[in-house]
C-alpha positions as CSV (number, residue, x, y, z in Angstrom):
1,X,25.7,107.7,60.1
2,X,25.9,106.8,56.2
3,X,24.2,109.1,54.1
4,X,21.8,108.1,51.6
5,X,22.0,109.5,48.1
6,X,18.7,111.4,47.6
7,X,18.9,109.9,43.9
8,X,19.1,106.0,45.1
9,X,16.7,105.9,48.0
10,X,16.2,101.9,48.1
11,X,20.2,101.4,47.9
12,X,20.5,98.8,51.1
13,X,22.9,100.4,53.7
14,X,25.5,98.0,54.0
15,X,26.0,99.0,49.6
16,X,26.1,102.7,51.0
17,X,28.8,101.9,53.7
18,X,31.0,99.6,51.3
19,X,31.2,102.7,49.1
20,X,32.4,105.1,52.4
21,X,34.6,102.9,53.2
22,X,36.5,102.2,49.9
23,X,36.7,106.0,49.2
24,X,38.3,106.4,52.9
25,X,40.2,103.1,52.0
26,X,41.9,105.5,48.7
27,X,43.4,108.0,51.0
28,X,45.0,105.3,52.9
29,X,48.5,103.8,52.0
30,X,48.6,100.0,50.4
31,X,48.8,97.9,53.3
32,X,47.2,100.0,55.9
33,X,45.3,98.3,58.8
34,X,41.8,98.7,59.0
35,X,39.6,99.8,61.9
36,X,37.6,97.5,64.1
37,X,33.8,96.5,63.3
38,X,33.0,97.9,66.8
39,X,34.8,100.6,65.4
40,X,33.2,101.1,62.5
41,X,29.9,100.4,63.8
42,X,30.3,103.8,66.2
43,X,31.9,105.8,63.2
44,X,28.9,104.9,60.8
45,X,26.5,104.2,63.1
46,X,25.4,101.1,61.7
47,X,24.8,97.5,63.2
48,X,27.5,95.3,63.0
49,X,25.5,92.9,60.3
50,X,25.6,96.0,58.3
51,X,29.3,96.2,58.9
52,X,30.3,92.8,57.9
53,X,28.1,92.6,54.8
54,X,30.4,95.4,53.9
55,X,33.7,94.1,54.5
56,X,32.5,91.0,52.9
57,X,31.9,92.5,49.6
58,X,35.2,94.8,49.9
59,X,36.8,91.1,50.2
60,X,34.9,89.8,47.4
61,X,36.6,92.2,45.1
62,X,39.6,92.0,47.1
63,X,39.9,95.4,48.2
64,X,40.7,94.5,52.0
65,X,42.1,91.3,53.0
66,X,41.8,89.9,56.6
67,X,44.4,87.8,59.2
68,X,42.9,85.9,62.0
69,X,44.1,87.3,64.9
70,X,45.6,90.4,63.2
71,X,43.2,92.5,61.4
72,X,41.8,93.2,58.3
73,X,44.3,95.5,55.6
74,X,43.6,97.2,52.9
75,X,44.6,95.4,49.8
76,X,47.7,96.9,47.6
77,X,47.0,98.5,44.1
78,X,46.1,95.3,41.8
79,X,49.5,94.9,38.9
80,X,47.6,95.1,35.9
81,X,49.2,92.5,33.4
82,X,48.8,92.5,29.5
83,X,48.0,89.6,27.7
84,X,50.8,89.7,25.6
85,X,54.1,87.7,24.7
86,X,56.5,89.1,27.1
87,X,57.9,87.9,30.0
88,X,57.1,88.8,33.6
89,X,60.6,90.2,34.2
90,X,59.4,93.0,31.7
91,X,56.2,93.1,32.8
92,X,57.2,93.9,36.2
93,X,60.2,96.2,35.5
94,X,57.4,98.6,32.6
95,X,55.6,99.3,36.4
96,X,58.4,100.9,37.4
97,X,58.9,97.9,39.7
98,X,62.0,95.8,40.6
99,X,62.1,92.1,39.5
100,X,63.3,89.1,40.7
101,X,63.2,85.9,40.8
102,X,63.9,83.0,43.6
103,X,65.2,79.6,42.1
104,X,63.2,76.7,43.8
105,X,65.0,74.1,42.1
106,X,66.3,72.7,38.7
107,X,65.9,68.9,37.9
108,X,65.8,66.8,35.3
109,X,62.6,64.8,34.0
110,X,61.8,62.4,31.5
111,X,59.2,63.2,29.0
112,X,55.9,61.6,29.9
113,X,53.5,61.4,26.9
114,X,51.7,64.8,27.7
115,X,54.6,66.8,28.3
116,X,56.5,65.1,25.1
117,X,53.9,66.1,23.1
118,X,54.0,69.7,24.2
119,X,57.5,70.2,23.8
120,X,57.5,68.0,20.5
121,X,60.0,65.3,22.0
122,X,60.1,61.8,22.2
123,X,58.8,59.7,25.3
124,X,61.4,59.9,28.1
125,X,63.5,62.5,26.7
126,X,65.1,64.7,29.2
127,X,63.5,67.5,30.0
128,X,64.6,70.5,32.6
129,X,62.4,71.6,35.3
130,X,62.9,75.0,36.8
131,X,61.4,76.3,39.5
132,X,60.8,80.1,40.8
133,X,59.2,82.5,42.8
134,X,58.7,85.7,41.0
135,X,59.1,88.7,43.1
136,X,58.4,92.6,42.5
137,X,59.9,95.2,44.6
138,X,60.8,91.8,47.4
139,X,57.1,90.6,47.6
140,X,56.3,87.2,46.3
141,X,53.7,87.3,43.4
142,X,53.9,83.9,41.3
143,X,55.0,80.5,42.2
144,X,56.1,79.2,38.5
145,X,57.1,76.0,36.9
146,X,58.7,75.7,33.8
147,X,60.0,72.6,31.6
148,X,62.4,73.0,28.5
149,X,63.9,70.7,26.1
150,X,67.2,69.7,28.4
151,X,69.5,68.9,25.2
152,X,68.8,72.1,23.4
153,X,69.1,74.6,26.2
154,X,72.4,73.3,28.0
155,X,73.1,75.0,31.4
156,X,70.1,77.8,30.6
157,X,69.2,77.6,34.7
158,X,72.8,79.4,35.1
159,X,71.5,82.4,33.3
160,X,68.0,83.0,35.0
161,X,68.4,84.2,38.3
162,X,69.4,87.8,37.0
163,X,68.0,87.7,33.3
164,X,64.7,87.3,31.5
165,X,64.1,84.2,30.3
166,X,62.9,85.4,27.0
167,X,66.3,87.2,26.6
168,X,68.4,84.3,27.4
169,X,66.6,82.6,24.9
170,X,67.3,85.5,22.3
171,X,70.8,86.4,23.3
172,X,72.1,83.2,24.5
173,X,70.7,80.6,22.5
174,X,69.2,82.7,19.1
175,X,65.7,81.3,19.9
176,X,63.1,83.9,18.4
177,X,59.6,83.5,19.5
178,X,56.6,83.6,17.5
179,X,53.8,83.1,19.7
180,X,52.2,81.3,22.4
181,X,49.0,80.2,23.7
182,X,47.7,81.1,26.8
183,X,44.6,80.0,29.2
184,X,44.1,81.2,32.8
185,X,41.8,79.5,35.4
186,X,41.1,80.7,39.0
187,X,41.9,77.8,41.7
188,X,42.4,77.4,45.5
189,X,45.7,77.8,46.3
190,X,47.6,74.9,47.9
191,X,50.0,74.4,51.3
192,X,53.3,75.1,49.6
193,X,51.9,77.7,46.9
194,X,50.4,79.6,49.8
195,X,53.4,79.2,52.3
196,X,55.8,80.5,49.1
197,X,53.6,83.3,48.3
198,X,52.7,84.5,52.0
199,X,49.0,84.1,51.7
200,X,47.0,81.6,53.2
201,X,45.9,78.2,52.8
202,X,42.9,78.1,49.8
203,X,43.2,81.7,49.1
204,X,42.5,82.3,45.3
205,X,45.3,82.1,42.7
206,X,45.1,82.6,39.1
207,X,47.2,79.3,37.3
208,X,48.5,80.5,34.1
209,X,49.5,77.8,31.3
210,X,51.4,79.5,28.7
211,X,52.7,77.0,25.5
212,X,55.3,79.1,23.3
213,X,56.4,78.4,20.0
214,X,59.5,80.0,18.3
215,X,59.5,81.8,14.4
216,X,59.2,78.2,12.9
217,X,56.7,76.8,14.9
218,X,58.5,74.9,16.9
219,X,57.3,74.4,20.5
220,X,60.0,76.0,23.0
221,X,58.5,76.5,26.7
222,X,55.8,75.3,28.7
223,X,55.1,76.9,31.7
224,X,52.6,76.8,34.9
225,X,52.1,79.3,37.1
226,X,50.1,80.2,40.1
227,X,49.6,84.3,40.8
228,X,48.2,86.1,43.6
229,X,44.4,87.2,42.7
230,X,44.9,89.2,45.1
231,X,48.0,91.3,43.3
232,X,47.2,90.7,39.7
233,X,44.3,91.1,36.9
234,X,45.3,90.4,33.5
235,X,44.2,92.5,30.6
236,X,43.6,92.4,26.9
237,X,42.4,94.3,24.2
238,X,39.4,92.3,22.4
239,X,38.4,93.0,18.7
240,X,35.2,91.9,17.0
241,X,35.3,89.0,14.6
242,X,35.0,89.4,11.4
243,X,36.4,88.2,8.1
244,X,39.4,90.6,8.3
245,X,42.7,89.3,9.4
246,X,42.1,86.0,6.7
247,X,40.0,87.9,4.2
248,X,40.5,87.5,0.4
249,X,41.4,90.7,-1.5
250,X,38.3,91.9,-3.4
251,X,39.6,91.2,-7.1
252,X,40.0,87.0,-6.3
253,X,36.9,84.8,-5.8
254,X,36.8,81.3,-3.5
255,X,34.5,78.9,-5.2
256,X,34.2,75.1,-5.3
257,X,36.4,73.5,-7.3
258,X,35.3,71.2,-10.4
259,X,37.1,68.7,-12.3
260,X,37.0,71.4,-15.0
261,X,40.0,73.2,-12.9
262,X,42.3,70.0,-12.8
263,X,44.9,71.8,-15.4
264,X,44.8,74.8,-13.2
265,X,45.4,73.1,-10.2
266,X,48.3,71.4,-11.3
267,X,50.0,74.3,-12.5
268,X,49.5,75.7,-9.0
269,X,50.8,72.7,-7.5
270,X,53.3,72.0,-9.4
271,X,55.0,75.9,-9.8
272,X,54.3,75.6,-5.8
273,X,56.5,72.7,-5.4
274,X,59.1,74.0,-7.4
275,X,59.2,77.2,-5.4
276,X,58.8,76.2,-2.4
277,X,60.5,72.2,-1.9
278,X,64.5,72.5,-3.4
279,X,66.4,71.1,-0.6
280,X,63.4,69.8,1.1
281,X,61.9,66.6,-1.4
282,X,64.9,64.8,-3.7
283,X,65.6,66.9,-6.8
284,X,64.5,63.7,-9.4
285,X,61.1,64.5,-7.6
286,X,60.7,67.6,-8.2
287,X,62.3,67.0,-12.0
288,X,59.9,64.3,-12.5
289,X,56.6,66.2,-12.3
290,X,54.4,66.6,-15.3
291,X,51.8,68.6,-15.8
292,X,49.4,66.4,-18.1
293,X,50.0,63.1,-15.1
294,X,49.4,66.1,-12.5
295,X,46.4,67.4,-14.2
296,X,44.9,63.5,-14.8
297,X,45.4,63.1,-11.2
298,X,44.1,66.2,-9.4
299,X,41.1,65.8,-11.6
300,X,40.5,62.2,-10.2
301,X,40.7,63.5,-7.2
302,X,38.4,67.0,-7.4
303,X,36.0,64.6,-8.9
304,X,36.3,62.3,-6.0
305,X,33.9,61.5,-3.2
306,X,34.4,62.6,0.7
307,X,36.9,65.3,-0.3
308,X,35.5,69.2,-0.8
309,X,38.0,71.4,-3.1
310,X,38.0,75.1,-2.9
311,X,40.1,77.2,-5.0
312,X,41.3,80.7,-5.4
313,X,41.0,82.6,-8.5
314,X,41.4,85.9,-10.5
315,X,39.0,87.8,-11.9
316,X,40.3,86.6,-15.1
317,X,39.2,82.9,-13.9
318,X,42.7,82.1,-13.9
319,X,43.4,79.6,-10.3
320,X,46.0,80.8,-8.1
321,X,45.2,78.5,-5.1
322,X,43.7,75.1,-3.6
323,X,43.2,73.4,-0.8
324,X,41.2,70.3,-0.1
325,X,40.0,69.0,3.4
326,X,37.9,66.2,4.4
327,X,37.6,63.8,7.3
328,X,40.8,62.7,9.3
329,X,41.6,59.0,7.1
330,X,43.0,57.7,10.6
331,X,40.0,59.0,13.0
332,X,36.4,59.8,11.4
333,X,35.4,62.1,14.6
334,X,38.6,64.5,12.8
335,X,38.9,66.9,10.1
336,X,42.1,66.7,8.1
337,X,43.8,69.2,5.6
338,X,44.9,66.9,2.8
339,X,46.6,70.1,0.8
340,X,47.2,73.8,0.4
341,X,49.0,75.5,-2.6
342,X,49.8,79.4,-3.5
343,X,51.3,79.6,-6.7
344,X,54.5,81.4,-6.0
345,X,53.0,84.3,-7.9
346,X,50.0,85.0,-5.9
347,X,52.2,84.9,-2.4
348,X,52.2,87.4,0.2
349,X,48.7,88.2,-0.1
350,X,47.7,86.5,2.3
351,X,45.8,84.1,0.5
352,X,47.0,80.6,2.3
353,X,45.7,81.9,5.5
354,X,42.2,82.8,3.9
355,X,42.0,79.3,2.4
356,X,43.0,77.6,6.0
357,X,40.7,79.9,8.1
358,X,37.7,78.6,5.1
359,X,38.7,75.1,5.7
360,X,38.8,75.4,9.3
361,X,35.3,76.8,9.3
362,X,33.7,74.4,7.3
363,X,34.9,71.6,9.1
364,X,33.7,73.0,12.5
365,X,30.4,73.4,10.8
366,X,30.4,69.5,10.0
367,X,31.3,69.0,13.9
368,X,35.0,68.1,13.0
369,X,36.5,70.5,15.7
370,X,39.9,68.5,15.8
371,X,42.0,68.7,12.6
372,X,45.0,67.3,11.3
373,X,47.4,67.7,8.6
374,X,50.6,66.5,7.5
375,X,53.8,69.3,6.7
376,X,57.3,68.5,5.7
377,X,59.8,69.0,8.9
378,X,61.8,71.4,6.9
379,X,59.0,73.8,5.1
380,X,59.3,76.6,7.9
381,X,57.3,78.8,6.3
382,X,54.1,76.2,6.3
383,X,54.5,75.7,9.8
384,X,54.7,79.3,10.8
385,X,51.3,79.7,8.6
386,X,49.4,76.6,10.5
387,X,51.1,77.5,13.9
388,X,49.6,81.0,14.0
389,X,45.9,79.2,13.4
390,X,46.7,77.2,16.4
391,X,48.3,74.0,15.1
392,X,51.2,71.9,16.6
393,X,53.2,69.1,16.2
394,X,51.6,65.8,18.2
395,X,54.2,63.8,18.0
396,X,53.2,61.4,14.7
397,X,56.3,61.1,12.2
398,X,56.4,59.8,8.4
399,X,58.3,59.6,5.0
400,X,56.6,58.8,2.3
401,X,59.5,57.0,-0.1
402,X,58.0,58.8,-3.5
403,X,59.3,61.9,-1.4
404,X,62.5,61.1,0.7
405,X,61.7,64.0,3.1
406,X,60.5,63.6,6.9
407,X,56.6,64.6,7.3
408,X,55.6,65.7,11.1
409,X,51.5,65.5,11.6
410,X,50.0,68.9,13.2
411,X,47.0,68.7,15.2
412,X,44.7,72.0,16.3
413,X,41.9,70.9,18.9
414,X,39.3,72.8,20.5
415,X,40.0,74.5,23.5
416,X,43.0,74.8,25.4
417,X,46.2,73.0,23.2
418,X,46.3,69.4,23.0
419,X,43.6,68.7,25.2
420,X,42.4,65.9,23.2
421,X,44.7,62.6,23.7
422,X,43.3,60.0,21.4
């Protein structure tokens, strides 16, 4: 019969015999059939409601699973996953497992409008389609799908049965990634996923959706994939928020800008664009700009309407950033950063990411969740910055003739990337 702890007299039985059971379950190997409910009923001497409340919560948490017709079996050791940019091929192999993959299938696809704004392509470009099973130590644990650009990864489906696909990428092609977003949702698991992985029909899977970017910003995989629940739990280290990360060093001060600062913006602006556009905007441009004209027009602007300007200064009240953000001028419902400048002096200290994680708030506060911006193609550095807040590339193009260079538009939404399709 169960024993009741003396301490937890009121503890219902069948909580008393799910806890016998999964401490006789630990001395068993992974995999091990289970005995009977008539069986267990005689060892525990309980009734067999009692029983199958039991087994039902052991199933809950996915300590036993059961086959009509064959039993019930204790569930392998769950894989415990990091949230972190690596692939599962290195995942798999730090366990001191042995991974593989199966190849599905490769195809080509054209770009549909969701997928070419992932992958930062144009409508009914090609795109490859590869699909795996991902195995450790011969059992099935994800059925994957994954989409690349076709034109810039030429015959990359050659190299993945035996390789990583984050190496190939490295070694191959010279690709090096910067980040990616991930979200993970629990779902019923389908016909084929079920049939590939060897569970059955409906049985939970987690679906991971991971959207990787490269050291520029540039979008370089999507990929979809359904796990085992049963096999895998995915886990993360999670830090309070505070101002940290994007903070200001204590000697500078953000205030709101005032026309007064016009002379002091335009210096910032204009030793920014000096520093930071040859080879990017036509040399005449960059020639061309003034200070006084500069100054006349940032101070028409800071004393503008609609706009809010917040700059960085010294403790000598000397400015040594900006940026300005407002509504989005093509959709109302959007925020939009108009501009961000460092003056070349004040880099590295992490000042542009204080000023864009300040704008970003401010704008949330006003219920403008969704914000754009506009970035020259070529300013790699920019891009990296707005990337690792969560920005990307949505597909909108421009070149302003003053400027001669190509502009792409980024867009961060709430929530999982690009969910918003306006």
């Amino acid at each position: 019969m169960v024993a009741a702890d003396s301490r937890e007299p009121r503890r219902p039985k069948y909580r008393q015999l799910r806890d016998a059971l999964a401490s006789m379950m630990d001395e068993l190997p992974p995999g091990s059939v289970m005995p009977t409910e008539r069986e267990l009923c005689e060892r525990f001497g309980v009734a067999r409601g009692t029983v199958r409340q039991a087994l039902n919560l052991l199933e809950v948490e996915q300590r036993i699973h059961r086959h009509q017709g064959k039993g019930t079996f204790a569930t392998p050791p769950k894989i415990d996953q990091t949230l972190e940019l690596v692939s599962h091929t290195e995942h798999i192999r730090a366990r001191g497992m042995a991974p593989s993959s199966k190849l599905l299938g490769v195809s080509s696809v054209p770009a549909d409008s969701r997928t070419a704004l992932l992958l930062d392509v144009r409508e009914g470009e090609e795109l490859l389609q590869i699909e795996r099973i991902r195995l450790a130590d011969g059992e099935p644990l994800a059925v994957e799908m994954l989409l690349l650009h076709a034109a810039s990864f030429p015959d990359i489906a050659d190299a993945l049965g035996t390789h990583s696909l984050y190496d190939v990428l490295r070694h191959r092609y010279g690709v090096e990634l910067s980040f990616a977003e991930e979200t993970i949702e629990v779902s019923a698991s389908g016909e084929r996923e079920a049939d590939l992985l060897g569970v059955s029909s409906g049985a939970p899977v987690l679906v991971l959706c991971r959207h990787t970017f490269d050291s520029t910003g540039h979008p370089v995989e999507y990929v979809r994939s359904h796990y085992r629940a049963d096999r895998f739990r995915f886990r993360t280290r999670l830090h309070p928020t505070t101002q940290g990360d994007h903070s200001l060093p204590p000697d500078l001060q953000l205030r709101l800008a005032t026309p007064e600062d016009a002379r002091g913006l335009a210096r910032v602006f204009i030793a920014a664009w000096h520093d930071g556009y040859p080879g990017i905007v036509r040399q005449d441009v960059l020639d061309a700009l003034d200070e006084d004209e500069t100054t006349d027009w940032l101070g028409s602007l800071t004393a503008g309407n609609g706009l809010t300007t917040w700059v960085v200064q010294s403790q000598a009240g000397t400015v040594l950033a900006f940026s300005r953000h407002g509504e989005d001028p093509a959709d109302s419902r959007r925020g939009h950063i108009y501009s961000l400048y460092v003056h070349p002096h004040a880099s590295g200290r992490g000042i542009g990411g204080a000023l864009v994680e300040h704008d970003l708030r401010l704008l949330a506060h006003r219920g403008l969740d969704t914000v754009t911006l506009w970035v020259f193609e070529e300013n790699a550095a920019a891009r990296r910055l707005y990337a690792s807040f969560g920005f990307s590339p949505d597909g909108a193009r421009r070149v302003e003739p003053e400027y001669g260079a190509q502009e792409v538009r980024l867009r961060r939404s709430p929530g999982p990337r690009h969910q918003e399709r306006r």
